[in-house]
C-alpha positions as CSV (number, residue, x, y, z in Angstrom):
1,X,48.3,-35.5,-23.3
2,X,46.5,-36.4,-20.3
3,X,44.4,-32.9,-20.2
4,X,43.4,-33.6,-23.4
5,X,42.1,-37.3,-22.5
6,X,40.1,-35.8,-19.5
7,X,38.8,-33.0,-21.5
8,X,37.3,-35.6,-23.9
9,X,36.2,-38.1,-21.2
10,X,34.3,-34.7,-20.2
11,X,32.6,-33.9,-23.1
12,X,31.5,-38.0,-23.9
13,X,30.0,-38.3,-20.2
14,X,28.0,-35.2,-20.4
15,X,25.3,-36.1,-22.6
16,X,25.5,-39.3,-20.7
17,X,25.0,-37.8,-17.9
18,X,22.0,-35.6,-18.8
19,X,20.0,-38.3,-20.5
20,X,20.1,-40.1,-17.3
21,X,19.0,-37.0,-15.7
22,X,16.4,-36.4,-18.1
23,X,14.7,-39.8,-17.8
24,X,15.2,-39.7,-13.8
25,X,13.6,-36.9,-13.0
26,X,10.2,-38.2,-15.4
27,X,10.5,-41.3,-14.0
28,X,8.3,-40.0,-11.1
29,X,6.0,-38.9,-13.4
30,X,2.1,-38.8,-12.0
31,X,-0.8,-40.4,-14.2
32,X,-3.1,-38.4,-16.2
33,X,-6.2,-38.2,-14.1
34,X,-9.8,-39.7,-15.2
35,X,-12.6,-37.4,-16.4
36,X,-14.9,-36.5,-14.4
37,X,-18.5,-37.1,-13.8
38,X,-20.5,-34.5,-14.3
39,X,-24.4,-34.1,-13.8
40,X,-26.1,-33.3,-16.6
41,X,-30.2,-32.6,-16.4
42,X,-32.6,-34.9,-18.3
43,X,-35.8,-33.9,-19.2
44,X,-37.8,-36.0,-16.7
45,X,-36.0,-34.4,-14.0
46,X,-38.9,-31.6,-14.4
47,X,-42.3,-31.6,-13.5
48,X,-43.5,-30.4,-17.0
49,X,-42.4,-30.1,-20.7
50,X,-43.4,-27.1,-23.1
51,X,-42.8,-25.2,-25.7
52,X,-42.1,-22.0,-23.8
53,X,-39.0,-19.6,-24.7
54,X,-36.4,-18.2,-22.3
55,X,-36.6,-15.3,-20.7
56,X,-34.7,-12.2,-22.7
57,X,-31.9,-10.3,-21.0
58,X,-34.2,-7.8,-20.2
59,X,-37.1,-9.7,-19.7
60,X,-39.0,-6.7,-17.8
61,X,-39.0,-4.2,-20.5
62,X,-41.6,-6.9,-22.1
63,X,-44.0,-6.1,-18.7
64,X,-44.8,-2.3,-20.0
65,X,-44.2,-0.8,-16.6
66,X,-42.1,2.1,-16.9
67,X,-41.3,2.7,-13.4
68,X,-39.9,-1.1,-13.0
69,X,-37.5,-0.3,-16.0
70,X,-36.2,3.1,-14.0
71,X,-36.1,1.0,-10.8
72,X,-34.3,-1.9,-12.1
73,X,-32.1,0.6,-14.1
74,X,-31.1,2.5,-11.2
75,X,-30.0,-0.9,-9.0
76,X,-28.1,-2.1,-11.8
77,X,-26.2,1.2,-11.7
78,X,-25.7,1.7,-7.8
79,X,-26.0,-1.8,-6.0
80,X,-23.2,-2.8,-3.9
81,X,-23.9,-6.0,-4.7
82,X,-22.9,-5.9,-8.6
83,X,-19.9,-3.2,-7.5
84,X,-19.2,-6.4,-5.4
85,X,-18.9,-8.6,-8.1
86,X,-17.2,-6.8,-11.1
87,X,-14.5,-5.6,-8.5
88,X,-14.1,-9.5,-8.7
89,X,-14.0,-9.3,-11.9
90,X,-11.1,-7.1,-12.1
91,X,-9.1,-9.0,-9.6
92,X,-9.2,-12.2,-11.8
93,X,-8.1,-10.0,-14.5
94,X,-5.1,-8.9,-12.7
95,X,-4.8,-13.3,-12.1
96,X,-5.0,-13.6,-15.8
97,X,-2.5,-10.6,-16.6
98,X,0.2,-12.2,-13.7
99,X,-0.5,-15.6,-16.1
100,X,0.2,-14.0,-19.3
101,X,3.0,-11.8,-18.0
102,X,4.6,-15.2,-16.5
103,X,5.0,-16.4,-20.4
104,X,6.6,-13.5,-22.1
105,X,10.0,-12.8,-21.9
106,X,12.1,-10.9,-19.4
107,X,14.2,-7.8,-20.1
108,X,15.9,-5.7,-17.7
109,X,18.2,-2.8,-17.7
110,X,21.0,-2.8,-14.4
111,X,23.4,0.1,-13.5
112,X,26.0,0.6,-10.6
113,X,28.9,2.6,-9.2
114,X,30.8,1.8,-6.2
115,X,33.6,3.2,-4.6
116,X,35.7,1.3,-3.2
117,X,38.7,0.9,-0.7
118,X,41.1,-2.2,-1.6
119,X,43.2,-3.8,1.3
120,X,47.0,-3.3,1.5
121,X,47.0,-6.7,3.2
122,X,44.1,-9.0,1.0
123,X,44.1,-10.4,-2.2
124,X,45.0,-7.0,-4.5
125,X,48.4,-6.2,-3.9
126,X,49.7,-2.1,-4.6
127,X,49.7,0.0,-6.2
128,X,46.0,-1.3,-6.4
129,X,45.8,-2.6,-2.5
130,X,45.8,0.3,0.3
131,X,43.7,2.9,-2.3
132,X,39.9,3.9,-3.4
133,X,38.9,3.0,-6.6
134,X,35.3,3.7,-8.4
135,X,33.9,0.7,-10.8
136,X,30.7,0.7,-12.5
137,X,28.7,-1.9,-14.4
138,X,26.0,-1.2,-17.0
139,X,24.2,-4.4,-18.5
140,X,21.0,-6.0,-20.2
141,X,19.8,-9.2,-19.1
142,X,17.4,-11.3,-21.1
143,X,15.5,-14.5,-20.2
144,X,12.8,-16.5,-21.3
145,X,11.3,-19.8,-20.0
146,X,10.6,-22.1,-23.1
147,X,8.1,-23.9,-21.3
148,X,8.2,-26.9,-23.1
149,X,5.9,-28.7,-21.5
150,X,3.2,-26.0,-21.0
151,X,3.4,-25.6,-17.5
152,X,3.1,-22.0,-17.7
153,X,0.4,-22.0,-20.8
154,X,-1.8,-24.4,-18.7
155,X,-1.8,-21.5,-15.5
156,X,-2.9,-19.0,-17.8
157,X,-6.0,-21.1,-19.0
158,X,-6.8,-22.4,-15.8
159,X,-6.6,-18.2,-15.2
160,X,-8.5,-17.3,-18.3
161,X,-11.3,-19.9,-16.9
162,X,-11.8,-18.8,-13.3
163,X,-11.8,-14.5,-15.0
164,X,-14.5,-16.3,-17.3
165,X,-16.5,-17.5,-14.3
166,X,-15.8,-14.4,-12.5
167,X,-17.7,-13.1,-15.6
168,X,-20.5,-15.5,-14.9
169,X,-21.3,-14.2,-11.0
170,X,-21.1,-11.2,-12.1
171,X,-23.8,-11.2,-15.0
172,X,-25.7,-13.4,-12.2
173,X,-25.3,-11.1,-9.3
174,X,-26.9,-8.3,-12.0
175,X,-30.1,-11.3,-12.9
176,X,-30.5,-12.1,-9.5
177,X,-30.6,-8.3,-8.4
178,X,-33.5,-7.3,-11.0
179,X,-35.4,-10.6,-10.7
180,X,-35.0,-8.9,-6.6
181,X,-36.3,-5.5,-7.5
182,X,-39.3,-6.8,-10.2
183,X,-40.0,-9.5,-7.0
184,X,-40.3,-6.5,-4.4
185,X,-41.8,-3.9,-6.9
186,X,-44.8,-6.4,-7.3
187,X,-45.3,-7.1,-3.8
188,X,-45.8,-3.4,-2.9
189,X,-48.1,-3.2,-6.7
190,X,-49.7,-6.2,-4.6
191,X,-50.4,-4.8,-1.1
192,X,-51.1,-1.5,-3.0
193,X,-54.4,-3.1,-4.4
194,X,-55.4,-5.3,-1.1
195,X,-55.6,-2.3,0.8
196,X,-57.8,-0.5,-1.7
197,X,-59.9,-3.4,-1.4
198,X,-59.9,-3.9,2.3
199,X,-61.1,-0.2,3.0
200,X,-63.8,-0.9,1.2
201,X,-64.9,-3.9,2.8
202,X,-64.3,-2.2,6.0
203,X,-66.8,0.4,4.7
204,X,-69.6,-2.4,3.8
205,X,-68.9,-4.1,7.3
206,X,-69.5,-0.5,9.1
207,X,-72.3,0.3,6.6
208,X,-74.2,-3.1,8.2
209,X,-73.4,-1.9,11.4
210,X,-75.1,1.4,11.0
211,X,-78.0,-0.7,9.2
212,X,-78.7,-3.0,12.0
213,X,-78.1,-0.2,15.0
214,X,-81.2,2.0,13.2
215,X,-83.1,-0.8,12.8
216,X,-82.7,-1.3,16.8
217,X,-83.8,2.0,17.4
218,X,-86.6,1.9,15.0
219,X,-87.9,-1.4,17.2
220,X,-87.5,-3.5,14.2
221,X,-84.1,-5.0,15.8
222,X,-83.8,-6.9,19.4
223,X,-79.7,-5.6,18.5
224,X,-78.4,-9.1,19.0
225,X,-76.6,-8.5,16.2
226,X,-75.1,-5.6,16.6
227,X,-71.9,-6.7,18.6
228,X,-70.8,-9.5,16.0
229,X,-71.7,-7.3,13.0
230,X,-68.9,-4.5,14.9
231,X,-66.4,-7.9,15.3
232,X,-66.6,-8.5,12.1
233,X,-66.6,-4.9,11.0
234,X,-62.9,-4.6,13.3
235,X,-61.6,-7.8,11.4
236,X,-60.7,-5.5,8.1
237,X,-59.0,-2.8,10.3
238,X,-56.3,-5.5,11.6
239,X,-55.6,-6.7,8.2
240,X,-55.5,-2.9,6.9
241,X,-52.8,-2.7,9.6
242,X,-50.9,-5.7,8.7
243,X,-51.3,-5.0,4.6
244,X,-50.1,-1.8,5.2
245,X,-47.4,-2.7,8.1
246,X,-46.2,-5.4,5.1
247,X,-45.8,-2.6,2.8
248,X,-43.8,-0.4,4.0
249,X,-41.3,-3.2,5.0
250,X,-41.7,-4.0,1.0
251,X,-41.1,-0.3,0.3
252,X,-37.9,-0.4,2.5
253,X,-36.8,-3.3,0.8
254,X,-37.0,-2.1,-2.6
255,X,-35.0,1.1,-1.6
256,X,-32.5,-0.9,-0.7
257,X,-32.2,-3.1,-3.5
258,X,-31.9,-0.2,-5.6
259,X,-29.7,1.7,-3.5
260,X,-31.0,5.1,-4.5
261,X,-31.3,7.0,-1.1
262,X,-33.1,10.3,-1.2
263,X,-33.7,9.9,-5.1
264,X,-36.1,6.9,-4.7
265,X,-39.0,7.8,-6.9
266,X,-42.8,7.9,-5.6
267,X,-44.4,5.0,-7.0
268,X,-47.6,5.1,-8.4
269,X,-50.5,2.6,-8.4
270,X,-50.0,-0.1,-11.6
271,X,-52.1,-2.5,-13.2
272,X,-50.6,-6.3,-12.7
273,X,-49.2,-7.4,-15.9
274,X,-49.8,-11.8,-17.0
275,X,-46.8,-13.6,-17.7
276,X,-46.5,-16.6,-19.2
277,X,-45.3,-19.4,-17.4
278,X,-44.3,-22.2,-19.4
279,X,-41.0,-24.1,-19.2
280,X,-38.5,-23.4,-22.5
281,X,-38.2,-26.9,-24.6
282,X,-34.4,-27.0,-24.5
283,X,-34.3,-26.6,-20.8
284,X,-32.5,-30.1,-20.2
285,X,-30.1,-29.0,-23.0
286,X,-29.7,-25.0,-22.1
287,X,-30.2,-25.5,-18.8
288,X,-25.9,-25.3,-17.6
289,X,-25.6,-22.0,-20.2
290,X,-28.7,-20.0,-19.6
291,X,-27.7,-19.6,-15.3
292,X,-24.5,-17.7,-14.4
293,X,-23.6,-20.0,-11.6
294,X,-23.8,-23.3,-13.5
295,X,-21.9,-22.1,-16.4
296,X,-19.7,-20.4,-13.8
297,X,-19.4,-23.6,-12.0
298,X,-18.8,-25.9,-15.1
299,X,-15.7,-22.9,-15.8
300,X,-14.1,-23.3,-12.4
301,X,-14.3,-27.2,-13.1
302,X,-12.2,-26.5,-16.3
303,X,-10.0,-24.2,-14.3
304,X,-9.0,-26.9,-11.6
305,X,-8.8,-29.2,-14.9
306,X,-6.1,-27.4,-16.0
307,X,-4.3,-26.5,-13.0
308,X,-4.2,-30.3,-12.3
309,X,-2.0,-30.1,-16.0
310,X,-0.2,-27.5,-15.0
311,X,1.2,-29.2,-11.8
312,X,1.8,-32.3,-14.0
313,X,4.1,-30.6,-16.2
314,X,6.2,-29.4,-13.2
315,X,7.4,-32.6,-13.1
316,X,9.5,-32.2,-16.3
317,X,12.3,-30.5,-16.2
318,X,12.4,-26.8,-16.5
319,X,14.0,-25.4,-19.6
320,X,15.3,-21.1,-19.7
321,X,17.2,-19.0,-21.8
322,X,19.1,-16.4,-20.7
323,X,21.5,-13.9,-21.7
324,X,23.5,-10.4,-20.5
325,X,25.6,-7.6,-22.5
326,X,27.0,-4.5,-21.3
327,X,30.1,-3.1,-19.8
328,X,32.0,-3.2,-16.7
329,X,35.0,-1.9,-15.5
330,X,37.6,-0.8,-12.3
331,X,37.5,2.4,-13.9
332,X,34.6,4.6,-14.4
333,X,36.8,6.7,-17.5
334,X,37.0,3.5,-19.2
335,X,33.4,2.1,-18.5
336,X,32.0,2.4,-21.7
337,X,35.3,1.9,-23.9
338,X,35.2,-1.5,-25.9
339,X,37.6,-2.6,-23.9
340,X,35.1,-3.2,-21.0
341,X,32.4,-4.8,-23.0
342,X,31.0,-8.3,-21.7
343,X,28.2,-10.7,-22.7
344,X,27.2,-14.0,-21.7
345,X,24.3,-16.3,-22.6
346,X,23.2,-19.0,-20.5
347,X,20.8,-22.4,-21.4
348,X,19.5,-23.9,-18.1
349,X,17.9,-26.7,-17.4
350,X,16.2,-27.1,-14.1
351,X,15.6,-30.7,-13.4
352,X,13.1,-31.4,-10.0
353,X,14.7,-34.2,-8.5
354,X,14.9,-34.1,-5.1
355,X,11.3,-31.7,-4.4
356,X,8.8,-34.2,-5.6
357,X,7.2,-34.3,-2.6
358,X,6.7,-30.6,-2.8
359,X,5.3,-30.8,-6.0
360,X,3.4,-34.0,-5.2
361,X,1.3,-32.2,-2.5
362,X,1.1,-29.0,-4.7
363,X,-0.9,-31.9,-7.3
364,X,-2.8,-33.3,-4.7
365,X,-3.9,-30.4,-3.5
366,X,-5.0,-29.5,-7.3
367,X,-6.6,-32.8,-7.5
368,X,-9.0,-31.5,-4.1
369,X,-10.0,-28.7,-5.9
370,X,-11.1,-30.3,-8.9
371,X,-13.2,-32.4,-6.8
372,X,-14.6,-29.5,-4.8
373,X,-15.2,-27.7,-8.0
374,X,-16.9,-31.3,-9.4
375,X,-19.3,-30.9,-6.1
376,X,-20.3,-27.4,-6.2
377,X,-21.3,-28.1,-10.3
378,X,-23.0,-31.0,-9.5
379,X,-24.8,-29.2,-6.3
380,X,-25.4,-25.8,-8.6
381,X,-27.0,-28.2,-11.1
382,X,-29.5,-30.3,-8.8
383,X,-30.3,-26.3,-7.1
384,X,-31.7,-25.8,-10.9
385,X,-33.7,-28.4,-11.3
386,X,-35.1,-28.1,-7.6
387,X,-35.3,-24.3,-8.2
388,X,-37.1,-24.5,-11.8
389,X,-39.6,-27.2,-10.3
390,X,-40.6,-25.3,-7.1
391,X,-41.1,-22.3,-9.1
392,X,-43.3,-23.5,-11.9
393,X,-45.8,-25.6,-9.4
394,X,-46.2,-22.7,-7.8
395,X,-47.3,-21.4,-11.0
396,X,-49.5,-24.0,-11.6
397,X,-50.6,-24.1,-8.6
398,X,-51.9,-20.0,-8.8
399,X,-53.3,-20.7,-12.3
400,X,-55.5,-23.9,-11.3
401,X,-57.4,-21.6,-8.8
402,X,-58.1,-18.7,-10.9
403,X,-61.4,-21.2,-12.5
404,X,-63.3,-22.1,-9.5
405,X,-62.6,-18.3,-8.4
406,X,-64.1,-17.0,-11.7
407,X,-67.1,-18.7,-11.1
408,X,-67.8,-17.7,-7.8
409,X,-67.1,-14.1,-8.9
410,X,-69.8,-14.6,-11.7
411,X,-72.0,-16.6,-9.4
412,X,-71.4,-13.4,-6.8
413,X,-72.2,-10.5,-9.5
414,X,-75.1,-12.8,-10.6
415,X,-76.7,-12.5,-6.9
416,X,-75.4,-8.8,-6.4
417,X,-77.5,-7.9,-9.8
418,X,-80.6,-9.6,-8.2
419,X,-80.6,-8.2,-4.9
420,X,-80.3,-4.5,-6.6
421,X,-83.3,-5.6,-8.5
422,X,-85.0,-6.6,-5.1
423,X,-83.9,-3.5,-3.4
424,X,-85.4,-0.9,-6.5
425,X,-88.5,-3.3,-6.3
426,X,-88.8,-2.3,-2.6
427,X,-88.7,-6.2,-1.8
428,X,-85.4,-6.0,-0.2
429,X,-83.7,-3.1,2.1
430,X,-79.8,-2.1,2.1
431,X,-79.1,-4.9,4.3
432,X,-79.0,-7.3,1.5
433,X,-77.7,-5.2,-0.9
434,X,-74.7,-4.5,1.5
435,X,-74.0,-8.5,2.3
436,X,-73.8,-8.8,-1.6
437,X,-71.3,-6.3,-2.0
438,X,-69.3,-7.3,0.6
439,X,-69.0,-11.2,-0.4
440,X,-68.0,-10.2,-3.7
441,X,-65.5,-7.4,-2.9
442,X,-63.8,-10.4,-0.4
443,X,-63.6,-12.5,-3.6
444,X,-61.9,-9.8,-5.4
445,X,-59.6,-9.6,-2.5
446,X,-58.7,-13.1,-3.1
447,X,-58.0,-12.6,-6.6
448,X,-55.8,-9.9,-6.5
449,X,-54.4,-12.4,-4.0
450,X,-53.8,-14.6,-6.3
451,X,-52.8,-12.7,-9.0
452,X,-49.7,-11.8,-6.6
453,X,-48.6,-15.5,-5.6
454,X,-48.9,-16.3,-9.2
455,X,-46.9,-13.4,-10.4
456,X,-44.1,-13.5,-7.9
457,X,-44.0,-17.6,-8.6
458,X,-43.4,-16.1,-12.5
459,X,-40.7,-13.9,-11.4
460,X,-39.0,-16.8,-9.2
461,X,-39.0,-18.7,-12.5
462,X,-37.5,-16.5,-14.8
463,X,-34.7,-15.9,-12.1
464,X,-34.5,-19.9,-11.8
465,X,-34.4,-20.2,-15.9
466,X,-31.0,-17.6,-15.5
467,X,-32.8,-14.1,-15.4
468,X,-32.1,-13.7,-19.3
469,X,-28.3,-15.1,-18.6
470,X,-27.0,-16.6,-22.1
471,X,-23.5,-17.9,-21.6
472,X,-22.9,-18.6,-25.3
473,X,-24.4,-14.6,-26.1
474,X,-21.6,-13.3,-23.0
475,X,-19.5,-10.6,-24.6
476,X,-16.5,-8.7,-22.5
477,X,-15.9,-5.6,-23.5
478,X,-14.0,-4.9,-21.0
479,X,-11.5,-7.7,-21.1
480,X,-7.7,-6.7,-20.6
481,X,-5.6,-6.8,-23.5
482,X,-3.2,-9.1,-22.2
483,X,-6.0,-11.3,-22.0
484,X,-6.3,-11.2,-25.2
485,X,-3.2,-11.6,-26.5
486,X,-2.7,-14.5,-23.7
487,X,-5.7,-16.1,-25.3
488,X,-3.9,-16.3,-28.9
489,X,-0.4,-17.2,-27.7
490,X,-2.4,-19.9,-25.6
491,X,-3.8,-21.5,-28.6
């Protein structure tokens, strides 16, 4: 009678008992965190507004230049700088496939055989104590966390948000790396043309030279002039020295942004292609999804987001299935009889009452990296803006010369067609005509100048407008299939 009262006091206090456990362990439940404040770019944060379009994926196809396409081709293919970044790519895939993995149930298949020797003088007493006996075991054991509270469906979307962002550097490293090569390609294109250019105007100087030496010897000259006209004539053979010094540093450069080694082709001489440099008209709206590292930084926001969730739910208790079948038996000739069959299944509940200051710093440390995260967006945002700014005065900047330059060239070609005039006449000798060629070869040597400061600020603002980068056109083909699978169960 009395069993039977305790067995029923028992059973009444249990539930009692876990309710109070239940609510306990939630009483120390943290707050759910604020929203953050995240910058967002307005349109007067640029200098101007048009009506321009973003740059395509492959933005340098549109330039006509078939031996940027190879070159930029060829980097994509070999730089360690994109192997770099997808080998990043894999690794958060093997994060988000750990985070799937953590969800799904557990099955595992357990085997043993031991022999073993009994005491005469323990706990087994003969015939069984004093011999060797063999028992095996052969069992399945199941379990599954029901994660009620989605601790472990938060971790995989925090996961699925950083191998999203890994996704991001890595379609950024790849922009960054052509906007690199077109950049470098240019610059040699650039120098290429200058010292065309300066050998000629170190042949006009030397021409004036010779000019003013016969006159000297003809009496006609006292040859005061003689020594500045060889100063000047020596000024174009130091810059042919440092133009040509500057490109083959820019050669070396481009060979190793494409990483090509002895297969590096031999460039050829190219015409300078225009670009147009106007500013898209949803840049304050596009502006976070068209570059990799905004978009990747707004992801890793999300990420810490949802790890901060994830460390939240931690605080409720923990709630598993489990279960086991086989057989097992003191005699290996009777293991698999039905005699020897077992099972169990086991509901556990694992309540954190006693570790909240473990998982209290685990949360606070969460809480730090959504602010760091918070930072670097906010930082990778204003870089934009001061980026897309820099790069389109420069623009301007180039363009607004190109006028008064055009009219000294006409004003130049205007007194070069006179002087040849003069000189046919017999009213003027090759001095003259010499000077005339020479000031407007010099302004030529400014354009082309120019040309390259305004193309290379072009190429700086396509790589600050994303370098073709479309977050909301991303598609991963190479995406796990756990991921994808994760992604559904996560929903």
């Amino acid at each position: 009678m009395n069993t039977q009262i305790r067995a029923q006091h028992i059973l009444s206090f249990t539930p009692v008992a876990l309710a109070v456990m239940l609510i306990t362990g939630c009483a120390s439940l943290p707050k759910a965190d604020s929203a953050p404040t995240l910058r967002a770019a307005q349109n007067t944060d640029f200098v101007s507004s048009t009506t321009g379009q973003w740059p395509a994926a492959t933005w340098w196809h549109d330039l006509n230049d078939a031996q940027l396409d190879q070159l930029i081709s060829q980097a994509l293919k070999d730089s360690p700088s994109v192997e770099v970044a997808q080998a990043r790519v894999l690794q958060a895939q093997a994060v988000t496939d750990n985070a799937s993995a953590n969800r799904g149930m557990k099955l595992d298949a357990n085997s043993s055989i031991n022999r073993t020797k009994y005491s005469l003088n323990s706990f087994y007493p003969p015939p069984i104590g004093g011999k060797s006996y063999y028992d095996g075991e052969v069992s399945l054991n199941f379990s599954y966390d029901l994660d009620f509270w989605g601790h472990n469906r938060k971790a995989l979307q925090a996961a699925l948000g950083r191998e999203t962002a890994s996704r991001a550097d890595a379609a950024g490293a790849a922009a960054t790396l052509s906007a690199s090569v077109a950049s470098s390609y240019y610059q040699w294109q650039v120098l290429n043309q200058r010292i065309v250019i300066q050998e000629q105007i170190a042949a006009y100087q030397h021409h004036l030279v010779e000019i003013e030496v016969k006159r000297m010897k003809a009496g006609l000259s006292s040859g005061n002039n003689v020594a500045p006209l060889r100063a000047n004539a020596a000024l174009p053979e130091q810059t042919l020295v440092q133009l040509k010094s500057q490109r083959d540093q820019t050669l070396s450069q481009l060979k190793s942004l494409v990483a090509s080694g002895q297969d590096f082709p031999d460039l050829k001489a190219q015409p300078l292609p225009q670009l147009n440099g106007d500013l898209p008209s949803t840049l304050s709206l596009d502006l976070i999804a068209r570059r990799a590292d905004t978009a990747a930084a707004r992801d890793r926001v999300q990420a810490s987001l949802t790890d901060v969730e994830s460390a939240r739910a931690a605080f409720y208790p923990d709630i598993n299935l489990s279960a086991s079948a086989g057989f097992s038996s003191l005699s290996i000739g009777k293991l698999f009889d039905t005699s020897s069959e077992q099972a169990g299944i086991t509901p556990a509940i694992h309540l954190p009452l006693f570790d909240a200051g473990r998982l209290r710093a685990g949360l606070n440390s969460n809480r730090a990296e959504v602010a760091l995260a918070v930072a670097q967006y906010n930082q990778s945002v204003q870089n934009a803006v001061t980026e897309i700014n820099d790069a389109e005065l420069r623009v301007q900047g180039a363009n607004n010369e190109l006028p008064p330059l055009q009219q000294q060239i006409q004003a130049r070609q205007h007194a070069l067609d006179n002087t040849q005039k003069l000189v046919k006449a017999g009213l003027q000798d090759g001095n003259a005509l010499a000077s005339a060629e020479l000031l407007k070869t010099n302004l030529y040597d400014q354009e082309i100048a120019r040309q390259g400061r305004a193309l290379q600020a072009h190429i700086d603002l396509i790589k600050a407008l994303g370098g073709g980068y479309d977050d909301g056109a991303e598609t991963h083909p190479q995406s796990s299939t756990s991921e994808t699978n994760a992604a559904n169960q996560s929903k």
